[in-house]
C-alpha positions as CSV (number, residue, x, y, z in Angstrom):
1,X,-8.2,7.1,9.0
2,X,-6.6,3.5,8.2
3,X,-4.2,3.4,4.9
4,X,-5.5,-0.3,3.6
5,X,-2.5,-1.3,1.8
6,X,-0.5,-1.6,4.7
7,X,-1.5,-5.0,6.7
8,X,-2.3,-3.4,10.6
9,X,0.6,-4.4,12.6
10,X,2.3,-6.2,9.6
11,X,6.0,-6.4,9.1
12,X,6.0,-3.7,6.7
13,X,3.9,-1.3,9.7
14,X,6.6,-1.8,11.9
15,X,9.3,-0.7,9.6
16,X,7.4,2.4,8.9
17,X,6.9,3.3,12.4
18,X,10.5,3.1,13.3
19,X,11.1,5.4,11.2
20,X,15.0,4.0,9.7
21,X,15.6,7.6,7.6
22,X,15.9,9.0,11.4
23,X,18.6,6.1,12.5
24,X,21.6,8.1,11.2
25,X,20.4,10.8,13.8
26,X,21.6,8.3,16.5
27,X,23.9,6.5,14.8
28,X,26.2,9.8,13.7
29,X,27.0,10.8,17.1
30,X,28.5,7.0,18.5
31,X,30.6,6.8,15.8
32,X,32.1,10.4,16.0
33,X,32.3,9.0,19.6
34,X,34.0,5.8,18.5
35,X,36.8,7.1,16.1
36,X,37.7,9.9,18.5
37,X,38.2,7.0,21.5
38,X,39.9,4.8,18.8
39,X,42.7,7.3,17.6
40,X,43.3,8.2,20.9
41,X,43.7,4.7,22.6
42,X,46.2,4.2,20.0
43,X,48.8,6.0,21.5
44,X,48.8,3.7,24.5
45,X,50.1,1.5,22.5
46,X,48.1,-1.2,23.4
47,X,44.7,-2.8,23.2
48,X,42.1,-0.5,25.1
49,X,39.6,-0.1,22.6
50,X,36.5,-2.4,23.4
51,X,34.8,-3.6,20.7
52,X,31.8,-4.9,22.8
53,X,31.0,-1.8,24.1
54,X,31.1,-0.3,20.9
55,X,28.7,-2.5,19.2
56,X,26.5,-2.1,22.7
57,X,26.4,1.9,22.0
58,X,25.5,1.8,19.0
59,X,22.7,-0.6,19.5
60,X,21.8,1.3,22.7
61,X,21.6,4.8,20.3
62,X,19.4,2.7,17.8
63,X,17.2,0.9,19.6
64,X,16.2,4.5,22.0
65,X,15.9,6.1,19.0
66,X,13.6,3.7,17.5
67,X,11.5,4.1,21.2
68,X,11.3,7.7,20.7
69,X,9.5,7.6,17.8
70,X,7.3,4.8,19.1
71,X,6.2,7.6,21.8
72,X,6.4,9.9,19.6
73,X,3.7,8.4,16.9
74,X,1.5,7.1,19.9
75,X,1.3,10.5,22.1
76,X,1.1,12.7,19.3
77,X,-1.7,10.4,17.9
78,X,-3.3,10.6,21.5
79,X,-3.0,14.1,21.6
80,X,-4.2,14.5,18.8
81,X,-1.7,16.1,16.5
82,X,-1.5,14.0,14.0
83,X,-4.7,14.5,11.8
84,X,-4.1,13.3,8.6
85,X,-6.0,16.6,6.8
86,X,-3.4,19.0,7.9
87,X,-0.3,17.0,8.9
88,X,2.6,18.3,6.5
89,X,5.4,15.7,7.7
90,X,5.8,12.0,6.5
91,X,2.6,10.0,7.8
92,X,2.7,8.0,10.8
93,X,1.4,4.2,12.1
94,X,-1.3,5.0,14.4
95,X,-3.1,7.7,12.5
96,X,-3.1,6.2,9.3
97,X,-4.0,2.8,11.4
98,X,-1.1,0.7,10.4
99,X,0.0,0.2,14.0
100,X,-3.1,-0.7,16.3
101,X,-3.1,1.8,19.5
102,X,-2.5,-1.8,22.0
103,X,0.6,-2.6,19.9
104,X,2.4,0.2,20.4
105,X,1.9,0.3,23.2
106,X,3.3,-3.4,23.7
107,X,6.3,-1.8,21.4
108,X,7.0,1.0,24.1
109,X,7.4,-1.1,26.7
110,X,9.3,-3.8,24.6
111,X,11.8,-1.3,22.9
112,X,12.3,0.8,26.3
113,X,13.2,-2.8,28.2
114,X,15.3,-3.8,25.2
115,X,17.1,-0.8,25.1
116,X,18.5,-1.2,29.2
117,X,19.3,-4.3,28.4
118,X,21.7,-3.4,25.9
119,X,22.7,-0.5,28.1
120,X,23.0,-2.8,31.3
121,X,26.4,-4.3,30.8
122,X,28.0,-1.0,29.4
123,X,28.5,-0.4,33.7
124,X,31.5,-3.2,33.2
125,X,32.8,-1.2,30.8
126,X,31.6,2.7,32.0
127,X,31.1,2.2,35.7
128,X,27.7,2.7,37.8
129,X,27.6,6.0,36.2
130,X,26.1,4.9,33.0
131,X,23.0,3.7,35.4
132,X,22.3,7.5,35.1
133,X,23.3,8.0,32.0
134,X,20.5,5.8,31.0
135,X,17.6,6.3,33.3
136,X,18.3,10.2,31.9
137,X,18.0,8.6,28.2
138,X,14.7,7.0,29.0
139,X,13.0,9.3,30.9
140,X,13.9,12.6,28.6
141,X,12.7,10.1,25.8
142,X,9.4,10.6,27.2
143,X,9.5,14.1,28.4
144,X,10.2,15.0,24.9
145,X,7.4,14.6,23.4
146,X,4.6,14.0,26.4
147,X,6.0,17.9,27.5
148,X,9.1,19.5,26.7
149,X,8.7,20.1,22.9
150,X,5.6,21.9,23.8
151,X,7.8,24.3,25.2
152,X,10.2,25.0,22.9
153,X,12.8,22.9,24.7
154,X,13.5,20.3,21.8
155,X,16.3,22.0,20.3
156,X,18.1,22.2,23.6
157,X,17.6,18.3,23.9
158,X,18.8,17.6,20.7
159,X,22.4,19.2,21.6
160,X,22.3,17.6,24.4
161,X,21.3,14.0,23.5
162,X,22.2,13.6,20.1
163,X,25.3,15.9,20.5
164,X,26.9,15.9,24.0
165,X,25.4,12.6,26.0
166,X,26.2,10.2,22.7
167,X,29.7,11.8,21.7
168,X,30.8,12.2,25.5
169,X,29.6,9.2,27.1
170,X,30.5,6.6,24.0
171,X,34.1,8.3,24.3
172,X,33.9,7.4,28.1
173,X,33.0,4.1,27.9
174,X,36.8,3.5,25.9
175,X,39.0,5.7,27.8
176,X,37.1,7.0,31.3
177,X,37.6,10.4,30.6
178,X,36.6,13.4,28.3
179,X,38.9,15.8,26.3
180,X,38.5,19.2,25.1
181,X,38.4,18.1,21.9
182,X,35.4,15.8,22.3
183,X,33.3,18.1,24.1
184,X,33.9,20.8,21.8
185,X,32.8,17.8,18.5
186,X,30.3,16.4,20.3
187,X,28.7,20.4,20.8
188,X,29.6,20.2,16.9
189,X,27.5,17.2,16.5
190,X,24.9,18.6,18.2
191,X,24.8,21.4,16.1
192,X,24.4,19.3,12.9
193,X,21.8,17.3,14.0
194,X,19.4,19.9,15.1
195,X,19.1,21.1,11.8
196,X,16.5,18.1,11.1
197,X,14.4,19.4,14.1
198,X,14.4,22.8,12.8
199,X,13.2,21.7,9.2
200,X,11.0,19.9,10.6
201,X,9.4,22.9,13.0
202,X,9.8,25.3,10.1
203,X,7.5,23.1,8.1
204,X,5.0,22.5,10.5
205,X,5.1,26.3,12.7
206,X,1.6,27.1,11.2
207,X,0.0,24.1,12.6
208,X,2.8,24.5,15.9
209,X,1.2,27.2,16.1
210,X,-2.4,26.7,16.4
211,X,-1.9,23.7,18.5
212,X,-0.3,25.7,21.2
213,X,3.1,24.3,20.5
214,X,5.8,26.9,21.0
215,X,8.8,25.4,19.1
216,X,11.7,27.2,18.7
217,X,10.7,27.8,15.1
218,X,7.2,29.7,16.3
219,X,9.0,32.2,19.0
220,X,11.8,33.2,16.6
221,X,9.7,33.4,13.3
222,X,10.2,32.4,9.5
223,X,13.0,34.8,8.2
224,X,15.2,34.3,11.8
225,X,14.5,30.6,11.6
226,X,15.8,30.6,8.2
227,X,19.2,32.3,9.2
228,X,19.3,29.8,12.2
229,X,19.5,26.7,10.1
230,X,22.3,28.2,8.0
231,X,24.6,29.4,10.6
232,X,24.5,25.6,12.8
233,X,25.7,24.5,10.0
234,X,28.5,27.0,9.5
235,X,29.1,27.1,13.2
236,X,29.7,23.3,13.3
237,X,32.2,22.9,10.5
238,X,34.0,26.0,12.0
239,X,34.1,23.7,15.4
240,X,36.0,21.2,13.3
241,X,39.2,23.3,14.0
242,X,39.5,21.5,16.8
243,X,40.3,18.4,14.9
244,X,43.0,20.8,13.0
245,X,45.1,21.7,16.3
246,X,45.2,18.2,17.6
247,X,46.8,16.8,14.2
248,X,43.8,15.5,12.2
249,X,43.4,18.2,9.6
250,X,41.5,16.2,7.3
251,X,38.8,15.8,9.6
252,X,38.3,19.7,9.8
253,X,38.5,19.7,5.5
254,X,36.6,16.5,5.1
255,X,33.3,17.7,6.5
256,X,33.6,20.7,4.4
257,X,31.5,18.4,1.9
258,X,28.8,18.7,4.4
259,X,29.2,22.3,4.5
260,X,28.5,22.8,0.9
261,X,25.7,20.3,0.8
262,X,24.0,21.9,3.7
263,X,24.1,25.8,2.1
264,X,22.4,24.0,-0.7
265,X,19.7,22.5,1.5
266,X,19.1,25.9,2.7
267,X,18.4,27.7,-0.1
268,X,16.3,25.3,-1.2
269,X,14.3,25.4,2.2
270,X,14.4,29.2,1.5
271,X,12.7,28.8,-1.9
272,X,10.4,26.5,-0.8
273,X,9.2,28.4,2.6
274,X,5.9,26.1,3.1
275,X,4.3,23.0,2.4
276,X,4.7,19.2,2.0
277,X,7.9,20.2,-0.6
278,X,9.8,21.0,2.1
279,X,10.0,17.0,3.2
280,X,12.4,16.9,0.2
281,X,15.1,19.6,2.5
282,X,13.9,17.4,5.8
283,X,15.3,14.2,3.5
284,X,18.6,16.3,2.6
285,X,19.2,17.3,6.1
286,X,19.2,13.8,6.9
287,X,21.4,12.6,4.4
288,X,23.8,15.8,5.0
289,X,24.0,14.2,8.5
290,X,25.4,11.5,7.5
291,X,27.3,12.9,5.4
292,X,28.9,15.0,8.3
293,X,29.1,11.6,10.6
294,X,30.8,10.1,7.7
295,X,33.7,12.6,6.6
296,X,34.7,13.4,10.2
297,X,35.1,9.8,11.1
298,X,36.9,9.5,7.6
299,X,39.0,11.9,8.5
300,X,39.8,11.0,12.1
301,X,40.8,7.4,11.4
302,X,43.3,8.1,7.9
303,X,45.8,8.8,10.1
């Protein structure tokens, strides 16, 4: 079915298919990453911080994420789990015909080579190891949706590439090393950002479900589900203690905002239990992400 009030591969197509309310997803993790390594390279007492590389991970986390959902709209179009009758989620380019299938597949490629060139002069900075880091990057980008969401797996790769890998590695980059304290926020992190993946699979575990598609959502069921997406949230803010032992208390009370926010979320997604209304707690969850990227950096840097 083609939508034709959106030009096919028009400017305004584009934008859609990128998806920008998913960019603080991939932007929240560098810049936790960021103002950790900035506070700490501080007390060297001299320059060590690289700007470069800090614009270059961020742009790197932007412009993969942007590729994932290019894959993500053309497989699940190809596959095809995307019919416009009984898809609950936000509409995407290549069902609704916005997005030609040849174009994005063009995009793919485009946003994929983009993205290692970004990547490609973080070795100067990170050493030959971020060749790895990267090729890991790309390749899950494709797993995720081609095979590893099909088996319940996504939650697992969100923690570990929109928590640890982003947190961990943009830390790196700055300083060549990894503390306790970033490990532990960048599991925090993690934590916070799954909560749009589960939304998102609680909406959709009916139609998960028929497809074949055992989320995490469909395995542990409605009620336990529910309970899930409140205690991430709990459990990450309760991580921020970290930030409380090595001298940044504000950065454990800051996020407390985000706390609050996301119990409200939940009971909302709780009185909603089904349907296209719950897009309205996948929005929130979003924004409480960035909420959460926002106070902890906040609180990190007021030194």
């Amino acid at each position: 079915m083609s939508d034709t009030t959106i030009r096919q591969n028009s400017i305004h197509a584009w934008i859609l298919a990128a998806r920008p309310k998913t960019l603080s997803g991939a932007a929240v993790p560098v810049l936790i990453g960021l103002s950790l390594a900035y506070i700490d390279s501080l007390q060297y007492g001299y320059d060590v911080f690289s700007w470069t590389a800090a614009v270059l991970c961020m742009l790197f986390a932007l412009v993969m994420q942007i590729d994932a959902n290019f894959v993500n709209d053309f497989f699940d179009y190809a596959r095809g789990n995307d019919d416009s009758a009984t898809r609950l989620g936000p509409l995407r380019a290549c069902t609704q015909g916005w997005v030609s299938l040849s174009a994005m597949k063009k995009a793919i490629a485009t946003t994929t080579c983009l993205a290692c060139v970004i990547g490609l002069p973080l070795i100067y900075y990170g050493g030959l190891e971020m060749v790895i880091v990267g090729l890991c990057c790309v390749v899950f980008c494709f797993l995720y949706t081609t095979h590893l969401s099909y088996l319940g797996m996504g939650d697992l790769l969100v923690l570990l590439f929109f928590g640890i890998v982003p947190v961990c590695i943009t830390y790196y980059v700055q300083l060549h090393t990894v503390t306790s304290q970033v490990f532990i926020a960048s599991i925090a992190c993690g934590l916070v950002i799954d909560g749009l993946l589960i939304v998102n699979n609680y909406r959709d575990r009916e139609n998960d479900r028929r497809d074949g598609k055992k989320t995490l959502v469909v395995h542990l069921g409605e009620k336990t589900t529910e309970w899930l997406y409140l205690a991430i949230g709990i459990v990450a803010a309760l991580l921020g203690v970290v930030f409380w032992t090595n001298g940044h208390i504000i950065a454990f009370i800051l996020p407390l905002i985000y706390l609050v926010l996301h119990i409200f979320t939940w009971l909302k997604m709780r009185r909603i239990r089904q349907g296209r209304q719950l897009n309205e707690c996948l929005g929130e969850t979003a924004r409480n992400i960035l909420i959460y990227g926002l106070t902890v950096s906040a609180g990190l840097l007021l030194l």
